[in-house]
C-alpha positions in Angstrom: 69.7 72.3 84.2 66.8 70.0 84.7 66.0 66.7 83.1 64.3 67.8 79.8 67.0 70.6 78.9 69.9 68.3 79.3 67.7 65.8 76.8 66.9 68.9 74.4 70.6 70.2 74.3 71.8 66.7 73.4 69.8 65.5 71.2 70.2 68.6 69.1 73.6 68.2 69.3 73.1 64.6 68.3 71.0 65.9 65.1 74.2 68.0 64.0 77.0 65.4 64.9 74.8 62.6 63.1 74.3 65.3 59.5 78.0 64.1 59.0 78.9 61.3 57.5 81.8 59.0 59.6 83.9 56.4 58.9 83.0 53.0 59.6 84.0 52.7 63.2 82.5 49.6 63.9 79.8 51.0 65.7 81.3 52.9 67.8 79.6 56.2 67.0 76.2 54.4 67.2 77.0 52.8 70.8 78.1 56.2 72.1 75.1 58.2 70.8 72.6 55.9 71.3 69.0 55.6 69.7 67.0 58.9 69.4 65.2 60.0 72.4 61.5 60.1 71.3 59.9 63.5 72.2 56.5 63.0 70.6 54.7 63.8 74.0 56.9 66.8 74.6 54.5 69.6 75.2 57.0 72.5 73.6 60.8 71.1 72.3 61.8 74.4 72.3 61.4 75.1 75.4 62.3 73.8 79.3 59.4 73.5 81.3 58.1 71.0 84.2 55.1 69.3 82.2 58.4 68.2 80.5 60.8 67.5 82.6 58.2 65.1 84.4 57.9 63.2 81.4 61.6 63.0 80.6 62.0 61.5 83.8 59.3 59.1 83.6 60.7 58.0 80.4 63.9 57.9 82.0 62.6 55.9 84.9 61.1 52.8 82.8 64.2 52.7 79.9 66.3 49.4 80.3 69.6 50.9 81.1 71.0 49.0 77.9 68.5 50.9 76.1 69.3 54.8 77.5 70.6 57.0 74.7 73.3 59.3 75.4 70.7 62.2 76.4 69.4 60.0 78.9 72.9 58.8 80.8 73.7 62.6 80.2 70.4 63.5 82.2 70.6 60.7 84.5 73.8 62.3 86.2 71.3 64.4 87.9 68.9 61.1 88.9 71.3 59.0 89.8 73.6 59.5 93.1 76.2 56.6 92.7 77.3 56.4 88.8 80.1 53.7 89.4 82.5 52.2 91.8 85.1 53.9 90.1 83.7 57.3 89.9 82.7 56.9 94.2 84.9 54.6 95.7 83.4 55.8 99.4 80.3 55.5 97.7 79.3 58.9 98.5 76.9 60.9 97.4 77.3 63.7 94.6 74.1 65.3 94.2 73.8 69.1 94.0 74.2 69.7 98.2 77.3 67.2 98.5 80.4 69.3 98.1 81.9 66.4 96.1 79.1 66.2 93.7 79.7 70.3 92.4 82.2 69.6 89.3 79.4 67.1 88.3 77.1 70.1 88.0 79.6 73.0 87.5 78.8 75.1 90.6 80.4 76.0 94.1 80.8 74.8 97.5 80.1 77.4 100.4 83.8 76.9 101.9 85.2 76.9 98.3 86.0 80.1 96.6 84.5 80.7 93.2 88.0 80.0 91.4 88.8 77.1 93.0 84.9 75.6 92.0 85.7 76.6 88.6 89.0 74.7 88.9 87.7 71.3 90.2 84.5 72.1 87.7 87.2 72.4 84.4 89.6 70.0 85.6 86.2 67.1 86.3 85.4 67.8 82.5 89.1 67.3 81.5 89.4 63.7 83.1 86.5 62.6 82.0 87.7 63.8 78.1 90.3 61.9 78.7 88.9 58.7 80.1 86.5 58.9 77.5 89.0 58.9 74.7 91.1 56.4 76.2 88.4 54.0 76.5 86.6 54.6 73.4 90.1 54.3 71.3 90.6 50.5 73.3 87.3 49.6 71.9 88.1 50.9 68.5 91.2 49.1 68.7 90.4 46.2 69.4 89.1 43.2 67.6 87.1 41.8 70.1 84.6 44.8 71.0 85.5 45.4 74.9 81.9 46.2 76.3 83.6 46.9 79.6 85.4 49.7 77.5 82.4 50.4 75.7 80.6 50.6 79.1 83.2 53.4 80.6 83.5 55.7 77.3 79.5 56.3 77.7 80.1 56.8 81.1 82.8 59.2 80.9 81.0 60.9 77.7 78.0 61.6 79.6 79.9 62.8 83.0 81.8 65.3 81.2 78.8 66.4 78.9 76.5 66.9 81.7 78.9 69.4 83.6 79.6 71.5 80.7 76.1 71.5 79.2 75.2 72.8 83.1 78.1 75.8 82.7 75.5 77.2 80.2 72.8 77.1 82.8 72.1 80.3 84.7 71.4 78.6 87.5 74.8 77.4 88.0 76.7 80.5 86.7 76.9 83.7 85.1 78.1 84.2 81.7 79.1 88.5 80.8 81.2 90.1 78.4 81.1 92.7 80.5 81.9 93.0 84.9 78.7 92.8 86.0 76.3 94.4 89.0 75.4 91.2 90.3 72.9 92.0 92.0 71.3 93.1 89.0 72.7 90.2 87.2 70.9 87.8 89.2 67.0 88.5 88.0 68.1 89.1 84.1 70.2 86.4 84.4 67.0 84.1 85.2 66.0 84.8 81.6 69.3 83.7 80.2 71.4 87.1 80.4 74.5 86.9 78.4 75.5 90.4 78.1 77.5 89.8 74.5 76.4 89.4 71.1 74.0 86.6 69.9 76.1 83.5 69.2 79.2 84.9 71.5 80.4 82.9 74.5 80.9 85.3 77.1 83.5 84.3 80.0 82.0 82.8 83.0 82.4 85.3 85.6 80.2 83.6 88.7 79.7 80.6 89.7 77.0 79.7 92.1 76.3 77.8 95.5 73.2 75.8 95.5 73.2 75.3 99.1 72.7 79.3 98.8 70.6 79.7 96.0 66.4 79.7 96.5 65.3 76.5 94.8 62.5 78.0 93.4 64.8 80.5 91.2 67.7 77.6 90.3 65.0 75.6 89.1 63.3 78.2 87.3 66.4 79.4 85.7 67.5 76.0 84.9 64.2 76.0 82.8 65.9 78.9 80.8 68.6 77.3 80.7 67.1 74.2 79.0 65.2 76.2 76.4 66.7 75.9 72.8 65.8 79.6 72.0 67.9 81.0 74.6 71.2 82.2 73.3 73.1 79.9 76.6 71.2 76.5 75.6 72.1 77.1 71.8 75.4 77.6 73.1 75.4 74.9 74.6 74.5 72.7 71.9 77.7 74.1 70.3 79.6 73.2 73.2 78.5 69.9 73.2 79.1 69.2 69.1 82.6 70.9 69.8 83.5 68.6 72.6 82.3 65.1 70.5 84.4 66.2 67.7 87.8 67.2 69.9 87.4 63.9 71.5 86.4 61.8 67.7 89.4 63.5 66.7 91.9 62.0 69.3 90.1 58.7 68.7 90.6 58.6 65.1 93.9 59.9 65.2 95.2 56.6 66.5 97.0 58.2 69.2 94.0 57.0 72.0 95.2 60.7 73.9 93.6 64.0 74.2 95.3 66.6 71.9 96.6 69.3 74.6 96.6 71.9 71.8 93.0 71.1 70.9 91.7 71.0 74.4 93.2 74.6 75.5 91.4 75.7 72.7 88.3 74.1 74.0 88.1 75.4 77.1 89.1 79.0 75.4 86.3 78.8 73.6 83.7 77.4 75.6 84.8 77.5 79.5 87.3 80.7 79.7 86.6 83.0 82.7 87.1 86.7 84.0 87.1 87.6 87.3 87.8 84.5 89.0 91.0 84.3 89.5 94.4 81.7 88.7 93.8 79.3 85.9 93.9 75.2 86.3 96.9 73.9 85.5 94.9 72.0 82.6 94.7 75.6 81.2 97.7 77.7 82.5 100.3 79.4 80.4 98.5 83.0 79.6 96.0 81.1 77.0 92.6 81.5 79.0 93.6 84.8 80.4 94.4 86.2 76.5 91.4 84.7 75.5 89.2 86.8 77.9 91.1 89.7 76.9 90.4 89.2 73.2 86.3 89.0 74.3 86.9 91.9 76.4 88.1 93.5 72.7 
């Protein structure tokens, strides 16, 4: 997904998370959103398209990093090629044609099969969930406000948000009720081909290799991808809401853990598959596999 559509899908998220009214937290809501992202030059807010995506990364480029809202840090995984010592030790690389960057991005490797991407891809958003919760419940916690903690959740929010938002882009996969042709997937999937019902999250049943894709058509369907009046970037808003309430919910709970329960029926919802294969261990135990059956239904 490029630059502008990971800033759409968020901050339309944002717009729905932010309707509700919260607790006081102390701020924490505030720090992990961030300010608005303003989108008074965007040519069409709608839609993804390069005039915008330029701009979203020039705005990108000359925000104070203390200053980036959520939609930016979420969009910055894809600017950025070294996040933190923590997340690349080696301090490799993990852009879109490293095979360590493809869970960052939910796509394949060319020695990987399609299963075992999806694996890595699931499990990625899972530990970041986690680490997320864990450090956001330390800094609610806490009397003194941690801003290392505060630092990390953001971190870990926007890691985990990126990859999933980018499951929804038909760039990086396809999304069918149905088995599909591929072949004739491929073009109809450029224009956002779901194969269901509007509002229906289809099982992802391919997952692509950049390193084999033509750039011209992953960017182009990224565009698609982006574009709120496609039925995968509305979804994906969804997704996104979904996944900042599972983890408010484990933060509020004063447990500072990820609810197992609540995330199998995350990735049920949002990240089941068909086709592919075994199921993570994350997921395992016949929950995603009845899940797809009841779609098939």
């Amino acid at each position: 997904m490029r630059v502008d559509g990971h800033i759409k899908i968020t901050e339309e998220a944002i717009g729905r998370i932010s309707s509700i009214p919260l607790a006081d937290d102390g701020g924490l809501v505030e720090y992990l959103l961030g300010s608005s992202f303003d989108s008074s030059d965007w040519e069409n807010p709608g839609k993804g398209n390069e005039k915008d995506n330029r701009s979203a990364f020039k705005n990108w480029a000359i925000t104070a990093e203390s200053k980036k809202p959520l939609s930016h840090r979420i969009a910055g995984v894809d600017l950025l090629r070294i996040w933190s010592k923590k997340e690349s030790p080696d301090g490799g690389y993990w852009t879109h044609a490293a095979q360590n960057g493809q869970p960052y991005h939910f796509m394949g490797w060319k020695d990987e099969s399609e299963m075992m991407s999806y694996t890595k891809a699931v499990e990625f958003i899972h530990t970041h969930a986690k680490s997320w919760i864990k450090a956001a419940y330390k800094c609610q916690e806490s009397e003194r406000k941690d801003s290392a903690s505060y630092g990390q959740s953001v971190i870990d929010l926007a890691l985990a948000l990126h990859s999933l938002q980018d499951s929804f882009s038909p760039g990086h996969t396809i999304r069918s009720r149905f088995p599909v042709n591929l072949e004739v997937a491929t073009e109809k999937n450029r224009l956002g081909y779901v194969g269901g019902n509007k509002g229906e999250t289809a099982p992802i049943r391919k997952i692509y290799t950049y390193t084999n894709q033509n750039k011209n058509d992953h960017q182009h369907a990224d565009h698609a991808g982006g574009s709120l009046d496609k039925p995968l970037a509305s979804l994906a808003v969804s997704a996104t809401v979904d996944f900042f309430w599972m983890g408010w919910e484990s933060i509020t709970t004063k447990s500072g853990e990820l609810d197992r329960k609540r995330w199998k029926k995350f990735v049920n919802t949002w990240l089941v598959q068909a086709d592919l294969g075994f199921q993570p261990v994350s997921v395992r135990k016949g929950t995603a596999h009845s899940a797809a059956k009841r779609v098939k239904e």
